[in-house]
Every structure is written in C-alpha cells, then in structure tokens.
C-alpha positions in Angstrom: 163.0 -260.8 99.5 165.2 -258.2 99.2 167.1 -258.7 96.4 163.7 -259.0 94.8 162.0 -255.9 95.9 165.3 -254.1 94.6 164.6 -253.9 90.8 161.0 -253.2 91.0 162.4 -249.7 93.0 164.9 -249.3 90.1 162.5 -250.0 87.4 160.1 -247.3 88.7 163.0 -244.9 89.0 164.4 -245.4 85.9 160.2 -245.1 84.2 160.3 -241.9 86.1 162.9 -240.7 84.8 162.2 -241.5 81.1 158.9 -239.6 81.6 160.4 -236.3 83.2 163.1 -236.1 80.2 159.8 -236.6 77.6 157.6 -233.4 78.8 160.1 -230.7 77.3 159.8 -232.4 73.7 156.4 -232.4 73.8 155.6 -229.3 74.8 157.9 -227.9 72.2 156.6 -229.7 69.4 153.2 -228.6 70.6 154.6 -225.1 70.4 155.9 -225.6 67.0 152.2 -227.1 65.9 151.0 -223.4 67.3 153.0 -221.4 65.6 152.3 -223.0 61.9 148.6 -222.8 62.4 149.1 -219.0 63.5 150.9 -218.7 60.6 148.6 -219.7 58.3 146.0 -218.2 59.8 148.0 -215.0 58.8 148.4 -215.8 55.4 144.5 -216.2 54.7 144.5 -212.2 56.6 144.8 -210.4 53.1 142.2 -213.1 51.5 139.7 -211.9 54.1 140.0 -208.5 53.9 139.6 -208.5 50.0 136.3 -210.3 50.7 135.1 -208.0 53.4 136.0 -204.9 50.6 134.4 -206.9 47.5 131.3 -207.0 50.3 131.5 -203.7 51.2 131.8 -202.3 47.4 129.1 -204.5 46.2 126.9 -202.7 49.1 128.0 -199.6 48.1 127.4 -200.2 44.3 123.6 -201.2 45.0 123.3 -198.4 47.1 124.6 -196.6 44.5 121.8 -197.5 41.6 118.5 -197.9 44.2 119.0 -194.7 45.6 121.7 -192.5 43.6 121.4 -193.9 40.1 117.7 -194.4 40.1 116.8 -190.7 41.4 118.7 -189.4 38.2 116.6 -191.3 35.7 116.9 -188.8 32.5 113.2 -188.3 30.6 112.3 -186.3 27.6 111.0 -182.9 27.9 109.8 -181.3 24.3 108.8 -178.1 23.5 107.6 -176.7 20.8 107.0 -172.7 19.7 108.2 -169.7 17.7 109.8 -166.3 17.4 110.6 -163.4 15.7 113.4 -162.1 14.1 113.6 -158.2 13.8 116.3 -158.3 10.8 114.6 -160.3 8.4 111.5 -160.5 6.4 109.3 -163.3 5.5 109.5 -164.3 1.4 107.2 -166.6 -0.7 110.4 -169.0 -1.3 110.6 -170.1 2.2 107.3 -171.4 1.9 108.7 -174.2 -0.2 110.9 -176.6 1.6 112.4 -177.8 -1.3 113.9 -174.1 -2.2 117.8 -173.4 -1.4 116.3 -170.5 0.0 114.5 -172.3 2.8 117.0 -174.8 3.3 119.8 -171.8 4.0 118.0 -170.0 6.3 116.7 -173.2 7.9 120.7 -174.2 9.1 121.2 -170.9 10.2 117.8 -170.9 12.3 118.6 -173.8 13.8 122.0 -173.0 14.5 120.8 -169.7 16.3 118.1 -171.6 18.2 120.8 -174.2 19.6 123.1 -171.3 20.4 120.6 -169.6 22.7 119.1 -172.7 24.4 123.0 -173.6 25.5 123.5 -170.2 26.5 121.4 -170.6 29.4 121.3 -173.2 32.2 118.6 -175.5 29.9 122.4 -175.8 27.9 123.3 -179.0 30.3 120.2 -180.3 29.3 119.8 -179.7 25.7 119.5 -182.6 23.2 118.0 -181.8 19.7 116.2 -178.7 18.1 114.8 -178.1 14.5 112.7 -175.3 13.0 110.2 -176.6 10.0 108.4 -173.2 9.4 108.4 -169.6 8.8 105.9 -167.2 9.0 104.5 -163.8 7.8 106.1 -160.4 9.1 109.1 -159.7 10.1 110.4 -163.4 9.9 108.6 -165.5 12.7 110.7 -169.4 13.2 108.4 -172.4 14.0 110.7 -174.5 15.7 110.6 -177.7 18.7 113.6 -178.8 20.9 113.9 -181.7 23.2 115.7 -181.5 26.4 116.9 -184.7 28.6 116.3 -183.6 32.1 116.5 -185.7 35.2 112.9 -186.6 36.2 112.6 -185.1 39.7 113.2 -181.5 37.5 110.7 -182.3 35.1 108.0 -180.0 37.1 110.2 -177.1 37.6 111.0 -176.6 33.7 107.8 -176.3 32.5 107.0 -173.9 29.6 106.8 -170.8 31.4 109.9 -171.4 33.2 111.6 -172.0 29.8 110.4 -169.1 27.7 111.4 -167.0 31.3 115.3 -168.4 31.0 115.3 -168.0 27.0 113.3 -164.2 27.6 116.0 -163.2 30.5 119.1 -164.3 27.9 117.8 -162.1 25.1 117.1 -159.1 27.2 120.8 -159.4 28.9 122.4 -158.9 25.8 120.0 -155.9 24.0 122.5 -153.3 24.7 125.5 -155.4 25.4 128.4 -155.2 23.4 129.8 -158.3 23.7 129.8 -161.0 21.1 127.2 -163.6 21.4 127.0 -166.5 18.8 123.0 -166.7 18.6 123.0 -162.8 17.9 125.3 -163.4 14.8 123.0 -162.9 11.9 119.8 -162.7 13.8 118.0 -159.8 15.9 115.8 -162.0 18.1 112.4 -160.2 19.6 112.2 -161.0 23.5 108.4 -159.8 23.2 108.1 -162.3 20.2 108.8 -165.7 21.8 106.4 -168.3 22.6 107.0 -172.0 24.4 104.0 -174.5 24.2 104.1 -177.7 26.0 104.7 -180.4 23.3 105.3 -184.4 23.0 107.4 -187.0 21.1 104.0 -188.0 19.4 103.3 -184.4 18.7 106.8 -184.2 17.2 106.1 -187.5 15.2 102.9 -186.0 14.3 104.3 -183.4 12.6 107.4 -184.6 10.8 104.5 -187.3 9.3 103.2 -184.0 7.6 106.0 -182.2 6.4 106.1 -184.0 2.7 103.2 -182.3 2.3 103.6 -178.7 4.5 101.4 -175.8 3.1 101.7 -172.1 4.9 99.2 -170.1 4.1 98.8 -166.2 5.0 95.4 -164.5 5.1 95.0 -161.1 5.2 92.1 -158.8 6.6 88.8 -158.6 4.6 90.5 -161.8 2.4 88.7 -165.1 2.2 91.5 -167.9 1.1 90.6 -171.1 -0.3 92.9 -173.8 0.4 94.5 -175.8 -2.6 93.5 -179.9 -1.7 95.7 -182.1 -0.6 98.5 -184.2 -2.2 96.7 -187.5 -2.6 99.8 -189.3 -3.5 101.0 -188.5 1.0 98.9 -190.1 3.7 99.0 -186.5 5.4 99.0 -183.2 5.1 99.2 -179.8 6.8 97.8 -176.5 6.2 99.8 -173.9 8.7 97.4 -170.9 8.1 98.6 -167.0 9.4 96.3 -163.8 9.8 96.7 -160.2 11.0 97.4 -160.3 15.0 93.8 -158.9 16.6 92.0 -161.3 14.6 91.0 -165.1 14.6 90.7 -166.6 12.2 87.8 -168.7 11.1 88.3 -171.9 8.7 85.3 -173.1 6.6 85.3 -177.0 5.9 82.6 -178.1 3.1 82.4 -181.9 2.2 82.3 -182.9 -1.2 81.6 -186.1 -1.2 78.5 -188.2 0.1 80.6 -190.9 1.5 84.8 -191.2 3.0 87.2 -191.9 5.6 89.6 -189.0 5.7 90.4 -187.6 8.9 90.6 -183.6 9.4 92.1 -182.4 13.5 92.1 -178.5 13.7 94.3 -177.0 16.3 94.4 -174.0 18.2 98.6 -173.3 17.3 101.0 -173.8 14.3 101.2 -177.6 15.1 99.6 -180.6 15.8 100.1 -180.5 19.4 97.2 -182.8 21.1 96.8 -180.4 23.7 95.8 -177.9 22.0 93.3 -179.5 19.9 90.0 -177.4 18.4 88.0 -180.4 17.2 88.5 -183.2 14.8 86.3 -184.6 12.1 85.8 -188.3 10.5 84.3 -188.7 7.6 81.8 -186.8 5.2 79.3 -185.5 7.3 76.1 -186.1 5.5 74.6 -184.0 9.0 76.4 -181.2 8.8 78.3 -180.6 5.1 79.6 -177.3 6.2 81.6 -177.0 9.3 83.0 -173.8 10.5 85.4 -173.8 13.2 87.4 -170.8 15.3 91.0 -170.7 16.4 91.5 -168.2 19.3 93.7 -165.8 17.6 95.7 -165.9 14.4 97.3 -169.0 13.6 95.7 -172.6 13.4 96.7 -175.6 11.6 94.6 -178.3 9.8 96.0 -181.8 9.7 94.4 -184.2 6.9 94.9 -188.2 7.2 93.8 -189.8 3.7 90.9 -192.9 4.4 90.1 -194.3 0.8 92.0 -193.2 -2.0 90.2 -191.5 -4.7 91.0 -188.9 -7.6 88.7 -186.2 -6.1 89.1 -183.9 -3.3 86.6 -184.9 -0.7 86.4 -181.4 1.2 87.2 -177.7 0.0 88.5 -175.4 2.8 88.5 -171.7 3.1 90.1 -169.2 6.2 89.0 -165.8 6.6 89.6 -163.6 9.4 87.2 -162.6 11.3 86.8 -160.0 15.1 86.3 -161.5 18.3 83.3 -161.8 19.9 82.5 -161.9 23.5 81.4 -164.8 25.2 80.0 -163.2 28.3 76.7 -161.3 28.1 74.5 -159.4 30.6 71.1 -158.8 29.7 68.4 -157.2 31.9 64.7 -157.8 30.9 61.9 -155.3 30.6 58.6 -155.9 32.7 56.5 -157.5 30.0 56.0 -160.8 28.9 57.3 -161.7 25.5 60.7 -163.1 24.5 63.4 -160.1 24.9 66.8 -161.2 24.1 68.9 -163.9 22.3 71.5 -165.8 23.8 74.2 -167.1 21.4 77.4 -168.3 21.2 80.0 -166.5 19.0 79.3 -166.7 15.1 76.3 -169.3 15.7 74.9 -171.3 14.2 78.0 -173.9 12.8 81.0 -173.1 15.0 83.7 -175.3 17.3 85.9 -173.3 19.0 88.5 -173.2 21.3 86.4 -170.9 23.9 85.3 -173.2 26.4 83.2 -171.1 28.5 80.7 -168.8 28.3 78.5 -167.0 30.8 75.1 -164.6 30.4 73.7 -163.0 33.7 70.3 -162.1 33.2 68.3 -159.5 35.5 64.8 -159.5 35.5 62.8 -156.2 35.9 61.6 -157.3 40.1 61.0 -160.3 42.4 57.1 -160.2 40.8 58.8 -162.1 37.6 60.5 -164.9 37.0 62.2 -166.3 33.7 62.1 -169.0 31.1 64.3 -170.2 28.8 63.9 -171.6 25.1 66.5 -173.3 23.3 66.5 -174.1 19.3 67.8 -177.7 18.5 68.9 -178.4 22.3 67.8 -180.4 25.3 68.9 -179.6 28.9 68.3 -182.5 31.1 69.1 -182.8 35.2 72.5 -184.3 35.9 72.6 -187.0 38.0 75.4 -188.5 40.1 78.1 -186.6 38.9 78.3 -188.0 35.5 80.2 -186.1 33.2 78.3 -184.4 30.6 79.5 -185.8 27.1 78.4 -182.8 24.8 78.6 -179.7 27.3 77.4 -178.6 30.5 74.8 -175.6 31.6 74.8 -174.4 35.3 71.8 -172.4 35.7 71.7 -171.2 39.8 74.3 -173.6 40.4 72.4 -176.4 39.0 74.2 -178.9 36.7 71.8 -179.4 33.4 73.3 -182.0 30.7 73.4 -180.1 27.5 71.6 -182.2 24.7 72.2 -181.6 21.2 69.4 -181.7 17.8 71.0 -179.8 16.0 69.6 -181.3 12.4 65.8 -181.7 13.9 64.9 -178.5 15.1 62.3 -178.5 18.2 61.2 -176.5 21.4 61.6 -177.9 24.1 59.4 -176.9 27.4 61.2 -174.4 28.8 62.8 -174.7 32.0 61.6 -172.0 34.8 63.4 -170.0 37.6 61.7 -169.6 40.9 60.7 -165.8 40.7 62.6 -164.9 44.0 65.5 -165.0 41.8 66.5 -161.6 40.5 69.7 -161.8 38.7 69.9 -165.6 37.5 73.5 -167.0 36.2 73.9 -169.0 33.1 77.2 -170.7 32.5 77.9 -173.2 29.4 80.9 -175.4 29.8 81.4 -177.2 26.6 84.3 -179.8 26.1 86.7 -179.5 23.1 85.2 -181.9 20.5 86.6 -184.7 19.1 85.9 -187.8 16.7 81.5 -187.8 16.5 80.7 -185.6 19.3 80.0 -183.2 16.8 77.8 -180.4 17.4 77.8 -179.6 21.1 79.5 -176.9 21.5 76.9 -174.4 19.5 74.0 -173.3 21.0 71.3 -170.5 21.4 68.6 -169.5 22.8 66.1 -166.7 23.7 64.4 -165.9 27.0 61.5 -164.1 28.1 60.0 -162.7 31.8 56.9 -164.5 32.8 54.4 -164.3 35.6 55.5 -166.7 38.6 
C-alpha cells in the first residue's frame, strides 16, 4: 500500500510544479499581446484626428456659405441720369452718333464719369458706365452706370444717397488744388447732376433704340415737328430738350386708319418704366390727336414698328408750353346758375404726369348747397375697395369711380352736397395711363350753388 500511494504524491508534486513554472510565460505573452494592440491603436491616432479636422472643416465650410457666403449675395443696382459740364458747349455734330465728333467726346465722358464714381466709396462697387447723349447748353451728358452691391446694401444706396456721395465729391474739390483725374478736361456742375432709379430692362430698352437716336431741342415760342421714324429699325427714340421753366407738350396725330405701332412717352431722357407718361397702341380712330405733358423740359418718345408699311403712321410735334396749376379754390356767389369751370391743365386732350389735382370750393352760406356737372364723365360710388381703373374723385372723403365718355358727350345728373357743407373738397387721383385706358386722366366740369 505504500509503495503504491508513493507515486500518486510524486505525480501531483511534479503537475504542481509544471503549472507554477507555466504562469510567468503566460502572463508575459499576454503582456506582449497588450502592448501590440496599444500600439496599433496609436498608429490609427493621426488617421483619426485628420477625420475629426476634415469633419470640423466641412462644418466650418457650410457654415461658411449658409450664413457668411449667402448674406454677401452681389445684385445689380443701375442708375441712370445726367450732368452738366461748365467748359463745354453743346454742337449739332454730337447729335449724330456716327460723327468722330460724338464718338471723341463720348470716351472722354465716360472716362470722366468712371473716374468720379471710383473716387468715392460707390468705387468698390462700380461695374460699368456709358453715356449715349448730349444735350442743349452748356454740354449736359446722359449717361447710366451699374453698380454690384451686396444685397443687404441695396436699400441704403438708393438714388438720393448716390447723387449725395457723387454731389459731396465734386464740391470737395471746387477750390482744391490738387489734381483729380475726373476734373481733367471737364468742369463738372454739382447743382447740375441728377440720379434716377433705373433697370437692366430699362438699360436694354434703350440700347434697342440707339440705331435710331434723335435729339431734338425746342426753343420758346417754337413748335418742332419731328422727322418719322427709320422704318428699316424696329425702334426708335425721339430725346426732345426745351428752355428750363417750361414743359413741354408733344402733339401725336395718326395718319393712318388702321396699325400696330407702339408709341411709350416718358417723363425723363430715357425709357425708364418708372417714369412712364402714357403709352399708346395703335391708330386711334377715337382720339386721332393726342397731346400729352412731361413735367418739365425733357421727355422722350419711344416708337416700336407693328406692320411694316412705306408711310409714316403718326406725325409728332413738341412745343413748349407754361405750367399750369392743378389746385384751384373757387368760392361761389349766392345765386343760382353755374359759376365756375373746373379743368384740368390744357383740357381737353392731355395725359400727363401730374397725378393729382385738388379744387376747394366755398359756397356763399350754410342756406346753399352745390352740384356738380361733368362733360363726357361718369362718377359712380366705389364699392369694396376696388381700385378705380381710369381715376378716382374724393368729394367729402367719399371715393367716386371716375368714368370716362370722352367721344359721346352727355350730362350726367349731377351729384349734390348736403348744404351744411360750406367749404367742399374735390380731389382727382388719376393713374398714369398705359396700353387702352386712354382717356381718363382729362376731365372738367362746372359747378353751380343751388337751393338745398
């Protein structure tokens, strides 16, 4: 028994053993395992970080356009206006744009007008400028310019602001001795410059015209008549000039019974929409003479052919003519008969740019009240706020649509004021006219005291 037990004590002595030298090389090579995987872990350190900075400059670059990129969105600002020039003096030749005379003095123009825009802060901003015209006197520059201004600043360069910058440059440097490019060859009038709100169709608009550009000058007591246009061009412009303190008034008279030309009037040098007077289609069979106002001493007439044809289909004549008020207070004697005539300026045939025109009337005591006539009009109650399509009256603050008849003449029953009213108010608000609405923006009429 013994002798048997003995090697089973041995055997688990020596398996002891055997384990107990094992451990250490385990836990070494466990070590080992450790330290590669560690090791590796730091080579893919770098890879991460250049992820995490692609990341973060991928952030920052949308960040970039949504808010930075996108709040500096660069729009189109034009302009359009003119100037004087002290030094010079207008000539026939530059009214030919085919003259070397026009041509030279239109590079140095421009080249002035460039030089003063970039002389100011609107010089960041500045992209193109041309002038196409010259006028009467001592030499007056139609010119445009566009300038490419963030949109947020589109608001604070508006006209005024413009001509203010360009005005403050010219007067710095009246009695400055300095040299200043823009003041080279040309004497430029502070007092003389004029910025108009303008567009890119405006601009497109006019450069349409200029194979056919006509400047005309018209002096006081004259009556021009315009040559026709060029029927070989689609369009054509008549840029028409009088003395200062007048306006001038344009005659249109249709030749023929039937066409489809196209004649816009405007209230500037240009065919700027905004400042449209009234446009025409077609020969009038209605009204074959048209006479139409600017509001002071330069208007131009754009023609756009319809049908072809050999013949002139309209003759037009400018003359200039005084202003006339459009505001008129009347006060009534105490009888009974009509006593005074209400008229717009240079009735009957007229569209002009004058808008607005008020009469106050005064009748004699609260024992009379008033009535009103028209000749070839129709007032009739607005309703609903609709908006009145060929003018508006407002007679005691009450909206009246304003109804034109103009080619069958009628009298309408006159509309009567309640006689506690002693000093009624007439207003006419007349929209500028365009296309057929033709007609609504002449009236007259005549009013009389009667018993209540």
């Amino acid at each position: 028994m013994p002798v048997a037990e003995a090697p089973q004590v041995a055997g688990g002595q020596g398996d002891g053993g055997d384990g107990e030298e094992a451990e250490p090389e385990g836990m070494f090579k466990a070590c080992e395992d450790s330290k590669r995987k560690a090791r590796g872990y730091l080579r893919l350190v770098p890879l991460f970080v250049l992820l995490a900075l692609l990341v973060l400059a991928s952030a920052g670059v949308l960040l970039w356009y949504f808010l930075g990129y996108k709040a500096e969105v660069m729009v189109s600002q034009v302009y359009s206006g003119s100037l004087r020039v002290l030094n010079r003096h207008f000539s026939q030749d530059l009214t030919r744009r085919e003259s070397s005379a026009f041509r030279s003095e239109t590079a140095k123009a421009q080249k002035m007008l460039k030089e003063l825009i970039t002389s100011t802060r609107l010089g960041t901003y500045y992209n193109s400028s041309s002038v196409y015209s010259f006028g009467e006197g001592p030499l007056t520059c139609f010119f445009w310019f566009i300038l490419q201004i963030p949109e947020h600043r589109r608001l604070m360069l508006s006209p005024e602001v413009v001509q203010a910058l360009l005005v403050e440059e010219l007067l710095s440097t009246v009695n400055s001795s300095a040299a200043v490019p823009y003041r080279a060859e040309y004497e430029v009038d502070p007092e003389g410059l004029v910025i108009l709100e303008a567009s890119v169709k405006d601009i497109a608009a006019l450069n349409s015209t200029l194979g056919c550009y006509r400047y005309s000058y018209v002096g006081q007591g004259q009556v021009l008549r315009l040559k026709g246009p060029d029927h070989l061009a689609s369009s054509c412009l008549w840029h028409l000039q009088g003395p200062k303190d007048l306006m001038l008034k344009l005659r249109l008279e249709w030749t023929l019974a039937e066409c489809r030309d196209r004649l816009a009037m405007y209230d500037v040098a240009g065919p700027l929409e905004k400042r449209l007077i009234t446009s025409v289609y077609g020969c009038s069979r209605q009204e074959p003479v048209v006479e139409v106002l600017a509001s002071g001493a330069i208007m131009a007439v754009v023609w756009k052919k319809g049908l072809h044809s050999y013949y002139d289909p309209f003759v037009l004549s400018v003359q200039p003519v005084v202003f006339q008020a459009c505001e008129v207070n009347l006060t009534l004697d105490n009888r009974l008969d009509s006593q005074g005539v209400l008229s717009t300026p240079y009735f009957p045939s007229y569209y002009s740019p004058q808008t607005h025109c008020s009469w106050h009337l005064t009748v004699p005591s609260l024992d009379y009240g008033l009535a009103l006539w028209f000749d070839a009009y129709a007032l009739r109650r607005q309703k609903y706020d609709l908006p009145c399509t060929q003018g508006q009256w407002t007679i005691q603050n009450r909206r009246y649509h304003f109804l034109s008849s103009l080619w069958l003449p009628f009298l309408p029953p006159p509309p009567s004021l309640p006689s506690s009213i002693v000093t009624p108010s007439l207003e006419a608000q007349v929209p500028n006219l365009r296309g057929a609405a033709r007609g609504a923006s002449r009236g007259w009429g005549w009013c009389q005291a009667c018993c209540p």
